[in-house]
N, C-alpha and C positions, 0 to 999 in steps of 0.2 A: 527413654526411647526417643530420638530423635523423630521431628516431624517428618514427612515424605512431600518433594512436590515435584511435579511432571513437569519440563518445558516443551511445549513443541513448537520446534520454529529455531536457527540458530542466526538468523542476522541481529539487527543491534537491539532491538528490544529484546528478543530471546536472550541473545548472550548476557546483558545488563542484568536480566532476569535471572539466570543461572549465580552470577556473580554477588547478587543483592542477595538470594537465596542462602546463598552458601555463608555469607555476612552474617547473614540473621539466624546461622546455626543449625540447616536443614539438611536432609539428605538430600540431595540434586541427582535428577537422572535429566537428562536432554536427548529431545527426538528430532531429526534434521533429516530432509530428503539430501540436502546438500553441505557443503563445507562452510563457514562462516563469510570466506573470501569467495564462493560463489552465490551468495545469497543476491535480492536485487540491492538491498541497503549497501554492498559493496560498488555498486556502480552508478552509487550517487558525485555526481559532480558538486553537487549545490554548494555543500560549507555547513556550516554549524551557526544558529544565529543566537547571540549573545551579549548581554547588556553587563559589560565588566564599571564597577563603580569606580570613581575617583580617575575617570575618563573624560570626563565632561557629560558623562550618558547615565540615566539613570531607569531603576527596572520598569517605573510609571509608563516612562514614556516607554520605554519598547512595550508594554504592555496595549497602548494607546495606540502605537504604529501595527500590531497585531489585529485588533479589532478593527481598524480601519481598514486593512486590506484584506479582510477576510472575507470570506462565500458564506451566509447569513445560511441558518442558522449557527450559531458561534454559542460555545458554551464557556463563557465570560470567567466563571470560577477556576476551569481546567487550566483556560489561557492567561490564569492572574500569577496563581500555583506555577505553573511550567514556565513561564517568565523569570519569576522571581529564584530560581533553581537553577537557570543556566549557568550561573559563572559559578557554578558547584559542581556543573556536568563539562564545561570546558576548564576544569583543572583536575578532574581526574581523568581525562584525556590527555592532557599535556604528561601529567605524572605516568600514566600507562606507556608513553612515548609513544603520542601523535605526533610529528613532524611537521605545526601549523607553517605559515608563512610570516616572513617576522620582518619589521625595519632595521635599517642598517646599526639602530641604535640595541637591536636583540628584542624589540616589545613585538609582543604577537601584533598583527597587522591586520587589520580591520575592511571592510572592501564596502562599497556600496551597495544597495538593491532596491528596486523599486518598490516605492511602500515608507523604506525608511528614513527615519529625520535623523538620524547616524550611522557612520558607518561599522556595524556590527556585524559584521559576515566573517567569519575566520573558518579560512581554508586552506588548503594546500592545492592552486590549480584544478585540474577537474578531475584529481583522482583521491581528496576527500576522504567519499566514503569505502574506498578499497584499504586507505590508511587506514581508519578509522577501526576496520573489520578484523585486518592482520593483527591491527595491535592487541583486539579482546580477542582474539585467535589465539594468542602466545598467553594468552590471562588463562583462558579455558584448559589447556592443555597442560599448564602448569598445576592447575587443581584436582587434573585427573591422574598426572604422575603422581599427585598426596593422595591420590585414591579418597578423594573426596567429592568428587562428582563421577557419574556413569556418561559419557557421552557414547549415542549410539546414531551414527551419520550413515547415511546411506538407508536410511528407514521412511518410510510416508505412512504418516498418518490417516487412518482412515475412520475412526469413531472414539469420544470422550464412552466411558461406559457410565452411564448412569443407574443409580438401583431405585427401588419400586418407592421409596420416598422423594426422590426428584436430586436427590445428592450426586453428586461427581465422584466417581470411587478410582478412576481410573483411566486408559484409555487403549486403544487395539491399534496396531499398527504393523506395517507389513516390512519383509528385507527385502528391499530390493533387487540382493543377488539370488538368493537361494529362494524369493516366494514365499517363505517362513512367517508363519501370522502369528505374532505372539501378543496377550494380555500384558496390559503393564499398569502395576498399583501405585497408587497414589492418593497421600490424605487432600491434595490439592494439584491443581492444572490450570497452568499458564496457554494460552492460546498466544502467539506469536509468530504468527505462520505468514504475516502481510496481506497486502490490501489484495487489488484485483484489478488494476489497469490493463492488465493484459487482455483482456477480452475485449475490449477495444485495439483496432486495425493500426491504428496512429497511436502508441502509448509510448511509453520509455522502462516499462517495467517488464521485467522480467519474463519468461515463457511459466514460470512455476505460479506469478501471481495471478490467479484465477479466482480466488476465492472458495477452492475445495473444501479447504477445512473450516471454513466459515461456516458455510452451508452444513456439512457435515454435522456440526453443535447446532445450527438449527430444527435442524431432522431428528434433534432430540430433545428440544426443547426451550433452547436458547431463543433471544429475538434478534432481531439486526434491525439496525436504526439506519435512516437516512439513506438503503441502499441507492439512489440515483447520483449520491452528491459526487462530484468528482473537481480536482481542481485541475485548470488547464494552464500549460504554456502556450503563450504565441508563437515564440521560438522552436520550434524544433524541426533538425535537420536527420534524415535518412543514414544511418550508419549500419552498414552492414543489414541484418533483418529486424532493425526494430531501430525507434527514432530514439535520436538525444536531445535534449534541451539545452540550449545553450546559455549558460549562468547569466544571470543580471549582473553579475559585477563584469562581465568581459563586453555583454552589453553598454552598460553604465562608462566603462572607462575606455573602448578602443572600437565601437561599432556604431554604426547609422543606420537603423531600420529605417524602410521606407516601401509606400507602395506603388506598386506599377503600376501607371494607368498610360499606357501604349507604350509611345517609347519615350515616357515623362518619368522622372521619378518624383513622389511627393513623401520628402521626409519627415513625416508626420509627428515627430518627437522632438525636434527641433524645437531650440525654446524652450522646453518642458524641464521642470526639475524630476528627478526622480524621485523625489520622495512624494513627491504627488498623486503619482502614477501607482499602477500596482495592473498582477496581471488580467483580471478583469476588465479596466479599465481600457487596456490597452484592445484588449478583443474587443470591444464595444464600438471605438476607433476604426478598427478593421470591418468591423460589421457595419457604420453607419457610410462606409464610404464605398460599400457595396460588391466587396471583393467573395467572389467566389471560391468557401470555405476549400471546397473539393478540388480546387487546383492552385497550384504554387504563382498566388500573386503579390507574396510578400517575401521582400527581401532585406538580406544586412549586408550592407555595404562597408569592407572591412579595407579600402584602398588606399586609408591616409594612416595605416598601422604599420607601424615597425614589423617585418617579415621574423627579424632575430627575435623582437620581443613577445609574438603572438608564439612563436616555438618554445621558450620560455616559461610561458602563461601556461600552453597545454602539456606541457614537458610529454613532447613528441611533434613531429616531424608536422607543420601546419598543411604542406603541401598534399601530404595525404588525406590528413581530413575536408581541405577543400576538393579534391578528387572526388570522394565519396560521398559531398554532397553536392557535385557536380559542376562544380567552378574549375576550370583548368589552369588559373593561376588567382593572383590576390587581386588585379583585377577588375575581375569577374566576382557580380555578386553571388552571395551562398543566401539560395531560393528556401523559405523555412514554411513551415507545416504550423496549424494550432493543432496540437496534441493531446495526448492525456497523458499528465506526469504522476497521478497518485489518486486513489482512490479516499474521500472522505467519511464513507460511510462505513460501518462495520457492525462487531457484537454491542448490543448496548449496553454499557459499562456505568456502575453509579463513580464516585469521587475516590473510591479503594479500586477499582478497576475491576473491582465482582460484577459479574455478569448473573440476570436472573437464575441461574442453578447452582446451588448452594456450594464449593468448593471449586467452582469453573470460573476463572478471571481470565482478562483477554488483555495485550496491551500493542503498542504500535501500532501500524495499519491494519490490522485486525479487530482492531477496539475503534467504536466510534465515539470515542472520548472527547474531542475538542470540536468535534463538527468540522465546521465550514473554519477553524481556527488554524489552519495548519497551510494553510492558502500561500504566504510568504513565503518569498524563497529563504530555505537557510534553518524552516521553521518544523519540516518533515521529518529530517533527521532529530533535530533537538527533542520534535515528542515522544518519537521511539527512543533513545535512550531516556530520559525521563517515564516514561509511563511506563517501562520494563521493570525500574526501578522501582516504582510504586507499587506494582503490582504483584512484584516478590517479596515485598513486606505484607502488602493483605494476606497475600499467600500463605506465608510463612505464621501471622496471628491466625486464620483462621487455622491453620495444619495444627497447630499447636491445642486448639481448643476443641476441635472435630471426636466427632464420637468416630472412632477407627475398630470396633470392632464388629466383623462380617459371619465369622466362623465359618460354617459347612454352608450356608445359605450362599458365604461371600466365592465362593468357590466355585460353584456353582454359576453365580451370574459371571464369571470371567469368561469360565467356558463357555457358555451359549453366547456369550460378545465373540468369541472368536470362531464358533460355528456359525454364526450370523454371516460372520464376512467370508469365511470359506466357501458358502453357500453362494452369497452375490457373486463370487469369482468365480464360482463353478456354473452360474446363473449365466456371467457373459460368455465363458469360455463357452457356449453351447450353441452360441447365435452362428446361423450362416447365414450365407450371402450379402446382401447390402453393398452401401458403397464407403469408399476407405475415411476414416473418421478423420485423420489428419486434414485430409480438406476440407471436409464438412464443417474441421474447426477452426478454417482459417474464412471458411464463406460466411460462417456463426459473428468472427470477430468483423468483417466486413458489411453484415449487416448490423451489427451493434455501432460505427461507425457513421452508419447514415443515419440509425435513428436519431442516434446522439445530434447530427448537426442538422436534424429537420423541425418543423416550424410544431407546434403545437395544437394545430386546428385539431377537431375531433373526424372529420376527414380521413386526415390524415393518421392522426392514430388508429384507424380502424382498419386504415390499410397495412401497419405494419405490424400487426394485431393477427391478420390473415395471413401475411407474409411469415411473421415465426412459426405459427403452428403447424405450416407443410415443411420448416426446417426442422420445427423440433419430431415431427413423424423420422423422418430422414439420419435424424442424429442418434435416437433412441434404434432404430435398425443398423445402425452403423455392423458393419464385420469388423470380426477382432481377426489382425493381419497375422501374427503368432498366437500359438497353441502352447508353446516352448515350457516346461514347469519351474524353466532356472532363469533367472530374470529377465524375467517377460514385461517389459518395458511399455508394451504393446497396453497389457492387460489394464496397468494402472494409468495410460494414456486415458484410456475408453471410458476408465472410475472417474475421473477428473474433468473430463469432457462432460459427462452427464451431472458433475456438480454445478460447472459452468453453465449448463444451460439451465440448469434450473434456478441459477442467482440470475441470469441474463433475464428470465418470464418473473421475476420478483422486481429485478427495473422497472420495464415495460409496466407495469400496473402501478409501481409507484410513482413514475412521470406521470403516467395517466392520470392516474387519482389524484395528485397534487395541484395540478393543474386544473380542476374542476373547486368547485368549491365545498370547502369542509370535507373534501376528499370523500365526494359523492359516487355511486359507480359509473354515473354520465351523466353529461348535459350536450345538450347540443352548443351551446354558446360558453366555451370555455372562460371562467374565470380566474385568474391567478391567485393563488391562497396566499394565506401569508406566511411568509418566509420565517418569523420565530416559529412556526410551526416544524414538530418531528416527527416523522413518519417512523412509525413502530409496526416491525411486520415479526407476524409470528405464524408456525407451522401448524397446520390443522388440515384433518380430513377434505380433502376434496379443495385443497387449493390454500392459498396463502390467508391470512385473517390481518389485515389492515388497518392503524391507529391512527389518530390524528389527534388524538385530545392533549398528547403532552407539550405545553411550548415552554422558550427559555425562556 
């Protein structure tokens, strides 16, 4: 009898995960709210970052340019491992038919980024990771015509089932047309669901990454590590309802950042190499020259660029992207945002990608596997498909070895997982009045926004301490706007809203406490702890339970 293992989640960690699954000879079902080419991994611009040998580059050093650009805490063995692995994940991306960009000679093409002492960025322009997604798109669907994988799209997950020894047996998940709450078995589960930038006002991710299903496996027993950590761009410009970042290598080769100060420009990167640089560095810059995070006083100045060749670069019409980020020709400079491109923190995952509940493993932005290591552009993508990878191997050994028999007992706990949730759904569908949650979670993301960019006094924390709990009263009343029983859109809004808030009050205490010393629950005179330190939060009666004793 074949092993069984559960994906949920279908962007590049999942799919990698489904595929590595099926390699290792298992039974594959895959859970996805959405199609692989709407995931957020599809609307990575970044590139793929990759130390190909007999280059002149070798895996040390990217290994070396890794750690130097990273957001401490950094988990040194993850980033040795996923380094050393790249040019085995950027050749079965070519083999799958990725479309990198290549020299007139036919060699895959290499690009710059800040951070590195090579140019090892391989991309195709800023649509990457939509390439990247199509291609394991057509892998997927291929294995489900051999009727070897079950893929089920258009589903959200909503609880891992765990039984009364702490094991993973399974997981509950809902259709999103028809409302349909079905149990789904499993000797092992992949969590692949992504990080959570979205709940910040200025991200690049996604409306789906909130961190639902994160939380979700915490509420059962899971921990999450490092929830604060998040890596930022300087770069990013306003595209339609949510920001884009604009790639270091387009940076690197055809742009002039620089700050305003009146009607002065000071090109603050002038001079500079980029492999020096990295994007912390660069905010620090911004920050010591006094610019005002909350309004647009940084700009790229893009007016000595070939018009045909930035059309090219974005394979699409330039004039429209500088429309929409508010330049009415080239110019005119394009005004940029520091943002949040990706969240760092996640499930906490050992070196197999198991997560503390016995059969539950997590990978890509859902996994907080590399830390603060994922910080370089080019370097996001590369750990999601890599740590999908991994983590359908653990998968797959432990499914193999797991004690799978439940009988009448395992029957039993399916059902009450699925009466659980019909319950919570018939729990919110009963709320009246309130006010409409859709806002509530767009003023949720605008206040996570300011925390994120306010100063750390204990003050100050206590004000914004007081300020979430009349939101989160506010949010927990929220009214559900449809009643509807056929996909009620509404309903699962309101589920994922109240996951969001409760990863947002799991922040707010972990900044807190970090910022105090030995991750005390106050001082008046805050000290900064130290950065090899891991914040390990885990679920307990009456509020979160908070670690600090693990460091790397």
């Amino acid at each position: 009898m074949k092993p069984s293992v559960l994906v949920i989640g279908a962007g590049a960690s999942g799919s990698m995960a489904v595929l590595g699954a099926l390699q290792a000879g298992a039974e594959v079902t895959l859970i996805s709210r959405t199609w692989p080419v709407r995931s957020n991994s599809a609307s990575s611009g970044e590139g793929l970052g990759v130390s190909i040998l007999g280059r002149g580059d070798c895996a040390q050093a990217f290994i070396d340019d890794v750690m130097r650009a990273s957001v401490n805490p950094v988990d040194h063995n993850f980033v040795k491992r996923m380094c050393e692995s790249s040019e085995a994940v950027l050749g079965f991306l070519v083999r799958i038919g990725v479309p990198f960009d290549r020299t007139c000679e036919g060699a895959l093409k290499g690009f710059e980024t800040f951070g590195a002492s090579f140019p090892r960025l391989y991309r195709r322009s800023t649509i990457t990771g939509n390439l990247v997604m199509r291609a394991l798109t057509g892998q997927l669907l291929r294995e489900s015509s051999l009727g070897r994988a079950n893929l089920f799209f258009g589903w959200e997950f909503l609880s891992p089932i765990i039984d009364e020894n702490g094991m993973a047996r399974g997981a509950v998940a809902v259709n999103c047309r028809n409302m349909e709450i079905r149990a789904f078995r499993a000797d092992a589960i992949i969590i692949a669901s992504g990080g959570y930038p979205s709940i910040y006002e200025k991200s690049s991710g996604s409306i789906l990454s909130d961190g639902s299903a994160i939380v979700a496996c915490y509420k059962r027993g899971a921990s999450i590590a490092n929830p604060e950590a998040v890596s930022v761009s300087p770069f990013g410009i306003r595209v339609a309802s949510r920001m884009s970042c604009v790639s270091d290598a387009f940076i690197c080769g055809n742009a002039r950042p620089f700050l305003a100060e009146g009607s002065d420009r000071n090109y603050f990167l002038e001079g500079k190499s980029p492999s020096e640089l990295n994007h912390s560095t660069i905010c620090r810059i911004i920050d010591g020259a006094g610019v005002d995070k909350k309004h647009a006083n940084v700009g790229i100045d893009i007016s000595g660029a070939d018009l045909s060749m930035l059309d090219k670069y974005f394979e699409r019409d330039v004039s429209a992207l500088l429309s929409s980020a508010g330049a009415k020709s080239i110019d005119e400079p394009i005004l940029v945002h520091s943002c949040v491109k990706g969240s760092l923190g996640g499930l906490l995952v050992d070196e197999n990608h198991a997560v503390n509940l016995p059969g539950l493993f997590a990978a890509g932005d859902a996994a907080a596997a590399g830390y603060g290591g994922c910080s370089m552009e080019g370097i996001s993508l590369l750990s999601s498909l890599y740590g999908g990878h991994v983590a359908a191997k653990s998968a797959v050994r432990y499914a193999q070895g797991s004690v799978r028999a439940l009988g009448d007992a395992g029957k039993s706990l399916f059902d009450k997982a699925v009466e659980a949730q019909e319950d919570e759904n018939a729990r919110i569908a009963s709320r009246d009045g309130g006010k409409n949650p859709r806002m509530l979670s767009k003023k949720l993301a605008m206040f996570m926004q300011d925390a994120f960019l306010s100063n750390s006094s204990a003050k100050k924390s206590a004000e914004l301490r007081e300020k979430f709990f009349i939101l989160k009263d506010e949010i927990l009343g929220a009214a559900l706007l449809s009643r509807s029983e056929w996909a009620n859109a509404e309903l699962i809004f309101v589920r994922r809203l109240a996951g969001r808030l409760e990863l947002c009050e799991i922040i707010l205490d972990a900044v807190r406490r970090r910022a105090t010393k030995d991750g005390a629950e106050s001082s008046d005179d805050l000290e900064i702890a130290e950065c090899s330190k891991v914040v390990v939060v885990n679920h307990a009666e009456g509020g979160a339970r908070f670690d600090f004793s693990e460091r790397l």
